[in-house]
C-alpha positions as CSV (number, residue, x, y, z in Angstrom):
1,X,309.7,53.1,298.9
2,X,312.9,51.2,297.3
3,X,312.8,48.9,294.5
4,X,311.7,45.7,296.4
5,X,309.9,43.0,295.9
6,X,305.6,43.7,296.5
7,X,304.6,39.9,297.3
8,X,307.4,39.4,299.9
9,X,306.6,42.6,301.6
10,X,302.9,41.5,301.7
11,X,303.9,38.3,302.7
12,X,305.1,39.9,305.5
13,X,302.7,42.4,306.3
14,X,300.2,39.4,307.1
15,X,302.5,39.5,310.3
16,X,301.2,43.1,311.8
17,X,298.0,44.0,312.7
18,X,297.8,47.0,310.7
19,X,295.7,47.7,307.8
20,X,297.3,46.9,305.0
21,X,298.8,49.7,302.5
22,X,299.8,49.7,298.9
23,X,303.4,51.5,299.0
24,X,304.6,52.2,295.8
25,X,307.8,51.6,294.8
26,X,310.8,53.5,293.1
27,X,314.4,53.9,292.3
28,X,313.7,57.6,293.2
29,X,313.4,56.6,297.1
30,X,315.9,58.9,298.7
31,X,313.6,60.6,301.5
32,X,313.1,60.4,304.6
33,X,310.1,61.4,307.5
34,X,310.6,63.8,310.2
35,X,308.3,64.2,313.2
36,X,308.4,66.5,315.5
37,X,306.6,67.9,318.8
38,X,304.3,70.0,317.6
39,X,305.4,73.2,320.1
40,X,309.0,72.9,318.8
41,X,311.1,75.9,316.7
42,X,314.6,76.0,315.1
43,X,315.5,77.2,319.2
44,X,314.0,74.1,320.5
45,X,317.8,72.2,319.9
46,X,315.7,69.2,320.8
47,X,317.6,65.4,320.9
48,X,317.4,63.7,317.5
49,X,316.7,59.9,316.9
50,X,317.4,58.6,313.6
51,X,315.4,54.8,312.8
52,X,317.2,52.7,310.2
53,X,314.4,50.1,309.0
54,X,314.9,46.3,308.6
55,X,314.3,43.9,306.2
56,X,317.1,41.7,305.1
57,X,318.7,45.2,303.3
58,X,315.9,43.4,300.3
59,X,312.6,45.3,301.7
60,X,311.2,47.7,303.8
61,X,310.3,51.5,304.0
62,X,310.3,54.8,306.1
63,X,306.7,54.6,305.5
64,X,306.3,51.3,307.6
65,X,307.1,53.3,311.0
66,X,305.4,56.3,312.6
67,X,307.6,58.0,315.2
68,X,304.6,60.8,316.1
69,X,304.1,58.8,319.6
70,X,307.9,58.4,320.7
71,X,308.6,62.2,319.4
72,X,305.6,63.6,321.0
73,X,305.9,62.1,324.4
74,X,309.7,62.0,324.9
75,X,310.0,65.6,323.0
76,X,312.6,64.6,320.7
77,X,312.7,64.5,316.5
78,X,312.7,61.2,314.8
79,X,313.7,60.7,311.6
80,X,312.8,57.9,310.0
81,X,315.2,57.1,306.5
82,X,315.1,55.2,303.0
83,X,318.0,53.6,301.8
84,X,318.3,51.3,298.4
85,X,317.7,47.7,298.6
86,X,318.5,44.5,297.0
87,X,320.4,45.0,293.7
88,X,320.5,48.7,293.6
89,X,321.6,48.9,296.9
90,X,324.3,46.4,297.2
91,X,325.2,45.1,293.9
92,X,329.2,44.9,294.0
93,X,331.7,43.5,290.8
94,X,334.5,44.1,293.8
95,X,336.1,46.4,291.2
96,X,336.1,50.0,289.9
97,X,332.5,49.1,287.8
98,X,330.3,48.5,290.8
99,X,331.9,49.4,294.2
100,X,329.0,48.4,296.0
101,X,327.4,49.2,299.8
102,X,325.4,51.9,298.0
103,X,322.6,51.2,300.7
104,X,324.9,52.1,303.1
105,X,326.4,55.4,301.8
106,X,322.6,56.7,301.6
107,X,322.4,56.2,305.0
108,X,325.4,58.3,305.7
109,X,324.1,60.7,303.6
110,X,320.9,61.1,305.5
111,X,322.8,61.2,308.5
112,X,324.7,64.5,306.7
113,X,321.8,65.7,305.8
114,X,321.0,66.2,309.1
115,X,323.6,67.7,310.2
116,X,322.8,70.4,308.1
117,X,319.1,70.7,307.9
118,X,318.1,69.4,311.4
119,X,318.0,72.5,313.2
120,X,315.4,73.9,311.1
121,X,313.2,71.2,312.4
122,X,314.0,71.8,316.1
123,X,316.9,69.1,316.2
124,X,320.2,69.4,317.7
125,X,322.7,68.3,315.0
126,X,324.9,68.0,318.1
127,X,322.7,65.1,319.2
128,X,321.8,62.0,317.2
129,X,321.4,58.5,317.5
130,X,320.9,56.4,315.5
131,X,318.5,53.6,315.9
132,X,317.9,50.2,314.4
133,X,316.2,46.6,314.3
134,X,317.2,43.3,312.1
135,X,319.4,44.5,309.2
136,X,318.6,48.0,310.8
137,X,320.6,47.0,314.0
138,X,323.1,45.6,311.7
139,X,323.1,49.0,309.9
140,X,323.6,51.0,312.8
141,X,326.9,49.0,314.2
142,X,328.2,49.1,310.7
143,X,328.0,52.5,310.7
144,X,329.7,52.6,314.0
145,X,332.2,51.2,312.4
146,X,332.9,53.1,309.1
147,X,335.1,56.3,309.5
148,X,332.6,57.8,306.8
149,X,330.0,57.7,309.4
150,X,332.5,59.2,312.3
151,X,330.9,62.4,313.9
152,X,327.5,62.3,312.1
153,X,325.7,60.3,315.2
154,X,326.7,60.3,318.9
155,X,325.1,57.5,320.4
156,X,323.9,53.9,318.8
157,X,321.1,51.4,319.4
158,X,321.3,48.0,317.8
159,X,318.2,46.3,318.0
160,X,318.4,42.1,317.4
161,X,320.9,43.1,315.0
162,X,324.8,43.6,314.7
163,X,328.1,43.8,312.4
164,X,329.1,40.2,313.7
165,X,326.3,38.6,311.4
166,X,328.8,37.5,308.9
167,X,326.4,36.5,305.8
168,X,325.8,40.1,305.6
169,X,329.1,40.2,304.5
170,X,331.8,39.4,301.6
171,X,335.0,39.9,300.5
172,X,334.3,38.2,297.2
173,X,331.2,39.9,295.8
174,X,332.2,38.9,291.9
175,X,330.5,34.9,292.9
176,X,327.5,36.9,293.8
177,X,327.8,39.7,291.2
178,X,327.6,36.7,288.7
179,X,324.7,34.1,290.1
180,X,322.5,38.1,290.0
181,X,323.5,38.6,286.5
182,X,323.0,35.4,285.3
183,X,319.4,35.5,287.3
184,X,318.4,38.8,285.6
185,X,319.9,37.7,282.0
186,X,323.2,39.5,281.6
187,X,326.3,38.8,280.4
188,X,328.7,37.5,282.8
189,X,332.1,37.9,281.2
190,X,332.8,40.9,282.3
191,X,332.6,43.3,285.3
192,X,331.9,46.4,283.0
193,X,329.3,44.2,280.8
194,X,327.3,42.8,283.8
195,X,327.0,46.6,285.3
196,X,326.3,48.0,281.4
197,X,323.3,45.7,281.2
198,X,321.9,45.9,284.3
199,X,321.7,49.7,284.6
200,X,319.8,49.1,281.0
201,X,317.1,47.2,282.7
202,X,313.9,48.4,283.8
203,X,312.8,48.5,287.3
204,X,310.8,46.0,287.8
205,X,313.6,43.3,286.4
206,X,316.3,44.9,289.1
207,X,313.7,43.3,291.6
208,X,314.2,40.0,293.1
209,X,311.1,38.1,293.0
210,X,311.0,35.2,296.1
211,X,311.8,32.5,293.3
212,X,314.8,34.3,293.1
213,X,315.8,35.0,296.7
214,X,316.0,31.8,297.5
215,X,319.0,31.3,294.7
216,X,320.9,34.5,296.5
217,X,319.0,34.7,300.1
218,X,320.9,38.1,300.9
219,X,323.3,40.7,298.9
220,X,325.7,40.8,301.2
221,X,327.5,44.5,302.0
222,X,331.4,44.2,300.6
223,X,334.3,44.5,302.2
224,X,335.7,47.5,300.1
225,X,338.1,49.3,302.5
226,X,336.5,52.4,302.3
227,X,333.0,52.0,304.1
228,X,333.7,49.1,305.9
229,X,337.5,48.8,305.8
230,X,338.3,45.3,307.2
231,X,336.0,42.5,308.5
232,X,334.0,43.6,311.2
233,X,335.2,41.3,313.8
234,X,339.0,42.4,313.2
235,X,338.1,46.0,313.2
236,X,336.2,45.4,316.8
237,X,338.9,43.1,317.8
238,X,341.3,46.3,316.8
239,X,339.0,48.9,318.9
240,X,338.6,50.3,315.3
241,X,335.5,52.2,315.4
242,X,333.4,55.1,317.0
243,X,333.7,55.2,320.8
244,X,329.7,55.9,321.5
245,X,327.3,55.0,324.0
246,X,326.0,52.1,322.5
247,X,322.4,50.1,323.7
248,X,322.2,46.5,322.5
249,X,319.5,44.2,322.6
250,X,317.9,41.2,321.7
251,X,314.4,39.6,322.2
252,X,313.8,36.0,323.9
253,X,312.9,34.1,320.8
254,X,314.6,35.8,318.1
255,X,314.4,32.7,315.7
256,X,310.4,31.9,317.2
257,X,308.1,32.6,314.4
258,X,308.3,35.2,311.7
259,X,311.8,34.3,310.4
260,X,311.5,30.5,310.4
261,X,307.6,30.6,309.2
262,X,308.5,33.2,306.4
263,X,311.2,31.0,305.1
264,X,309.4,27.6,304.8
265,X,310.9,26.0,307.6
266,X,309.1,22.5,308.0
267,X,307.6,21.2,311.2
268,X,307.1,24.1,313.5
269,X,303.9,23.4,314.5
270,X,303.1,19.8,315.3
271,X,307.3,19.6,316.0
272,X,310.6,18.4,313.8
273,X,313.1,15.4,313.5
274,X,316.6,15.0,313.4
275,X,317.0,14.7,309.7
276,X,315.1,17.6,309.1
277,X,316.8,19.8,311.4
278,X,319.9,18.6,309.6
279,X,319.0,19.2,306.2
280,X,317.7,21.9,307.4
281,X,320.5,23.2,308.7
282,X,322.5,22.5,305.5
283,X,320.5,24.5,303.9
284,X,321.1,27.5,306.3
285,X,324.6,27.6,307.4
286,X,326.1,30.1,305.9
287,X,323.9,32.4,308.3
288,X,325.2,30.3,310.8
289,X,329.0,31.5,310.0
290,X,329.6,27.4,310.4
291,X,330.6,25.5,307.3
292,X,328.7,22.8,306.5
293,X,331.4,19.7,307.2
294,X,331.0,21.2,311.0
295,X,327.5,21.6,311.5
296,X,327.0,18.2,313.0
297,X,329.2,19.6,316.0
298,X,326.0,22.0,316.5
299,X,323.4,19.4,316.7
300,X,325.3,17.5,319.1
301,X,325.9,20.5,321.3
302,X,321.7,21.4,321.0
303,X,319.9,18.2,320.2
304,X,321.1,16.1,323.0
305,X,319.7,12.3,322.7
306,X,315.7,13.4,323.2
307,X,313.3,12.0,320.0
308,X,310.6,14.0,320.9
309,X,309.2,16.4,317.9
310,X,308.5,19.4,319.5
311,X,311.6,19.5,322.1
312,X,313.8,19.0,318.7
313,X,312.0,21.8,317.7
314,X,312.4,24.2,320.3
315,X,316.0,23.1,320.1
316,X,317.0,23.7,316.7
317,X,314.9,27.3,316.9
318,X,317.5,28.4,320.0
319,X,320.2,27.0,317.9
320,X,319.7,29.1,314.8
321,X,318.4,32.3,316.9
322,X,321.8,31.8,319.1
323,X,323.8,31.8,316.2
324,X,322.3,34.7,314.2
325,X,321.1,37.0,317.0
326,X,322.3,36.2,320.1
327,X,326.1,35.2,320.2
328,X,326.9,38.2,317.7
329,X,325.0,40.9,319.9
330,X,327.0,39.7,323.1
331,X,330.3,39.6,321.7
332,X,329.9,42.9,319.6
333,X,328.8,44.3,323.4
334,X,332.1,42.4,325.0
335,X,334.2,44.4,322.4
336,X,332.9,47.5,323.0
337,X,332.7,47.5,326.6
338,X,336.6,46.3,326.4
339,X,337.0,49.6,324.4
340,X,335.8,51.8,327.0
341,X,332.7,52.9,325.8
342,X,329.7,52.0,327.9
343,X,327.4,49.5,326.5
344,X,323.3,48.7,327.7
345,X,322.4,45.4,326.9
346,X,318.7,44.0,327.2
347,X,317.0,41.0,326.4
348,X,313.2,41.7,325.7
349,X,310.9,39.3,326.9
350,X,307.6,40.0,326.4
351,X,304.9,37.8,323.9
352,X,302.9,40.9,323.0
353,X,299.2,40.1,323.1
354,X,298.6,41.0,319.0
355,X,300.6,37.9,318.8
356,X,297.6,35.6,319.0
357,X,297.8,34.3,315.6
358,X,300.9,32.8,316.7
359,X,301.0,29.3,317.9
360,X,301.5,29.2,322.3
361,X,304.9,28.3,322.3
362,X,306.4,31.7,320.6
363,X,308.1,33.9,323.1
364,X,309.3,37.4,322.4
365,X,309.2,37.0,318.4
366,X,312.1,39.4,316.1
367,X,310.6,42.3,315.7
368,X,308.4,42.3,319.0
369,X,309.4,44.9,320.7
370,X,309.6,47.8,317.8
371,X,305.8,48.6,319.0
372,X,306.7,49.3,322.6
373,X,309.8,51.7,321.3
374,X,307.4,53.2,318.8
375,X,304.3,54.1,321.1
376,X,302.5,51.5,318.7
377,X,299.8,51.4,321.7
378,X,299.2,55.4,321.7
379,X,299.2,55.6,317.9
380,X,295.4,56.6,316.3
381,X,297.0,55.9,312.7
382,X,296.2,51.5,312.0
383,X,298.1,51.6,308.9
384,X,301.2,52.2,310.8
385,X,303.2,48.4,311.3
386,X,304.2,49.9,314.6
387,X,300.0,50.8,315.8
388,X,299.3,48.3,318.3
389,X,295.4,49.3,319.1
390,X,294.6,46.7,321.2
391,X,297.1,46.7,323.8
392,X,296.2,46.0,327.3
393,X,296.8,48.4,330.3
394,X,300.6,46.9,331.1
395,X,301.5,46.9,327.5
396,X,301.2,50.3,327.4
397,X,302.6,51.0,330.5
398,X,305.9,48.7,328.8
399,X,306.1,50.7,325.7
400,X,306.0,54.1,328.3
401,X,309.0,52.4,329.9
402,X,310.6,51.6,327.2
403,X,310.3,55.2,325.3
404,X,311.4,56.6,328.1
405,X,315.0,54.2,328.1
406,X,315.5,55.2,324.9
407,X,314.8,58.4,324.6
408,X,317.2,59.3,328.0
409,X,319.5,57.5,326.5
410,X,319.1,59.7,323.2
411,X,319.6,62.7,325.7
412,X,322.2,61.9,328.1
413,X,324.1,58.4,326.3
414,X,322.4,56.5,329.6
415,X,318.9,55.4,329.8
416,X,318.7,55.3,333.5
417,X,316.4,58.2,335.2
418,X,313.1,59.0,337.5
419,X,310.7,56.3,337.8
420,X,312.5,53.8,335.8
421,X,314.2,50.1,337.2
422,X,317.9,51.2,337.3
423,X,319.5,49.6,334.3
424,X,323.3,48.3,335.1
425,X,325.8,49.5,332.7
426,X,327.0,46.0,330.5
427,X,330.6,45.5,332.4
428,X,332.6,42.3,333.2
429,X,330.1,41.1,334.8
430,X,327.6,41.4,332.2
431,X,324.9,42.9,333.5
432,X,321.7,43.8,331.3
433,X,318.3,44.2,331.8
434,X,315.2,41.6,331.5
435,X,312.5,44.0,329.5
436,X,309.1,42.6,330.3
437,X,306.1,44.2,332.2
438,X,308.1,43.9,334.9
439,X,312.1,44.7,334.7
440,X,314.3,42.6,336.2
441,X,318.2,42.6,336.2
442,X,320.3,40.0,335.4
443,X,323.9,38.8,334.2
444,X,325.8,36.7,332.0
445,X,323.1,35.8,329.7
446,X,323.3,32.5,328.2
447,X,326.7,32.1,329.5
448,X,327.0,28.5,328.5
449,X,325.8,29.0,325.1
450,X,328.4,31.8,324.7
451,X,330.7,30.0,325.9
452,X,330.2,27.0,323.1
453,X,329.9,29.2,320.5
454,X,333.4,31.4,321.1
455,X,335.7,29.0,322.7
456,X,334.6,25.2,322.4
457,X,332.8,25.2,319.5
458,X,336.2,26.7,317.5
459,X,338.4,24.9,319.3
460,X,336.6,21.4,318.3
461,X,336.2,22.8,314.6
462,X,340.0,23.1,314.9
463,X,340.7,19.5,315.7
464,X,337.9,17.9,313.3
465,X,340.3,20.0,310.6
466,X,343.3,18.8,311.9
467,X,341.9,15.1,312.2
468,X,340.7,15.2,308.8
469,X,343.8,16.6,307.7
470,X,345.8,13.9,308.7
């Protein structure tokens, strides 16, 4: 695997019922798994689905998936690819010395790589797509959106993760560049001296340790007009990008367990107060893409007048997972249905019964539903994150369903066929579909909460400007 931090990984690990495995790590990580159906032959021109892992683009592995269940009963090749993380990946000066969005270039060279080997493997070069969750989803629409990317995939899923998620961004990688250099002990003056010393360090000091993370929680991709070459939102706005089928999706409780437990978040089990959450919120709002003079115009919004702990705390965990997950994954779907292109949107619902070590009031957690599009339930391998032994009858009857979306949608650029609830393409109605263990369709998701976050919520951030300006 990539350079990456060992305790943080394990610290997540403890969130999968898998065995645990000692990965080792490496700046040689360039590889990638391929799995195929064990009748197939260069003839077999069989669909190809490429997995982009998540992970914050700090950790994570090929190694961490299996795709042996979703190749062998959909008959398709997955490939499952390694791309650098953390410093190697995306360290950026902003300048000739360090470019940056290394990460990202591997994963369009994978994706050529591909193109030209895939056929010995069975695979049809002439049909790939690419698949993602977390900073995986957010991989994928980036890479719908770079013209280095442009004819290397022909369909895109973005699972509880998209370009819109501004902290994964910058147009001013130098402030960065500099609070990492000082943190690994180099010399700051310079662009050409902080890259000279750090390429003289050894591995394990390119690593940030999770002391360190919390001083620079992400490095961000740049903004280098090359890969990605304007914001996100503009090139959207603009149409700018690869007219694909494109499925998006996020779970019910994005912002439920994993990412709030994981990052110390006080309070989530007996419940939360108001000055928490708004400390608390201070601390995160630059994932929030709200500066901190405005985020006060969020807790009035979610808070309402209530006192009570635990409905704070559901609150402020819809807040944060509408603001990170949610609101970015509709809008990126608003844009590219107004492009054209047809769009699938779901909203996974279901609490998946390995989840019993989390407390009652979790929904569909991130990261829930990468078992059911993995197989996890028909995999005999337990050191796979994705093997899910213990699911019950309808669980695996989900995960069946739920291949099978995916995987038509790999084949034709629509998920829709035999046997399967009729999924509504995403149009101006907004139609999606509920994914539970039973599928239901529905429209306009949270159409309120949209609402707030693209029209009033700007609009009143406006006026507060303008007040204080005066």
């Amino acid at each position: 695997m990539c350079l990456q931090d060992q305790a943080t990984l394990k610290k997540f690990e403890e969130f999968f019922p898998a065995e645990q495995l000692n990965f080792s790590i490496s700046e040689d990580c360039l590889y990638l798994n391929i799995y195929t159906p064990a009748h197939s032959n260069e003839r077999a021109k069989l669909p190809v689905m490429v997995w982009i892992h998540g992970g914050s683009l700090l950790m994570g592995g090929a190694s961490m998936s299996d795709g042996s269940a979703l190749s062998a009963y959909e008959n398709l090749v997955v490939v499952i690819i390694q791309y650098r993380l953390g410093i190697t990946g995306f360290f950026s000066t902003g300048d000739e010395h360090a470019r940056g969005n290394w990460g990202f270039l591997d994963q369009v060279a994978a994706l050529q790589w591909i193109q030209e080997n895939i056929k010995h493997f069975g695979g049809d070069p002439g049909s790939v797509t690419i698949f993602g969750e977390s900073a995986g989803g957010v991989s994928v629409s980036v890479l719908v959106l770079s013209p280095l990317a442009k004819g290397l995939f022909h369909k895109a899923i973005s699972e509880s993760g998209v370009a819109l998620l501004s902290a994964m961004f910058t147009s001013h990688p130098e402030v960065i560049a500099k609070i990492v250099a000082n943190i690994t002990g180099c010399d700051t003056s310079s662009s050409a001296a902080m890259v000279h010393c750090l390429r003289k360090k050894p591995e394990e000091e390119m690593i940030l340790n999770f002391q360190q993370q919390q001083q620079v929680a992400i490095i961000p991709a740049v903004i280098d007009g090359v890969f990605i070459q304007k914001n996100p939102e503009e090139l959207m706005a603009g149409k700018d990008f690869s007219a694909v089928p494109y499925i998006i999706g996020i779970n019910n409780h994005e912002y439920g367990w994993i990412l709030p437990f994981s990052s110390g978040i006080p309070g989530l089990k007996e419940g939360m107060h108001k000055e928490t959450i708004l400390s608390t919120l201070q601390m995160l709002h630059p994932l929030l893409s709200v500066p901190a003079e405005f985020v006060s115009l969020l807790t009035d919004e979610y808070l309402g007048d209530t006192d009570d702990p635990v409905t704070l705390r559901d609150r402020f965990l819809d807040l944060v997972g509408d603001a990170i997950f949610v609101v970015p994954a509709i809008k990126t779907s608003n844009y590219h249905r107004d492009s054209g292109s047809p769009v699938y949107f779901y909203e996974f619902q279901h609490r998946p019964s390995s989840a019993s070590f989390k407390p009652d009031f979790v929904k569909a957690d991130h990261g829930d539903e990468i078992s059911f599009v993995f197989g996890g339930a028909f995999l005999t391998d337990e050191t796979s994150l994705s093997a899910f032994t213990d699911a019950t009858e309808e669980e695996r009857h989900l995960s069946r369903t739920i291949m099978k979306y995916w995987a038509n949608f790999a084949r034709n650029g629509n998920p829709n066929g035999e046997g399967l609830m009729e999924w509504p393409v995403y149009d101006m109605n907004e139609q999606y579909l509920e994914l539970n263990l039973q599928q239901k369709e529905a429209n306009k998701l949270k159409g309120n909460t949209v609402e707030f976050w693209t029209k009033t919520l700007p609009e009143k951030m406006k006026e507060k400007k303008e007040h204080t300006e005066l």
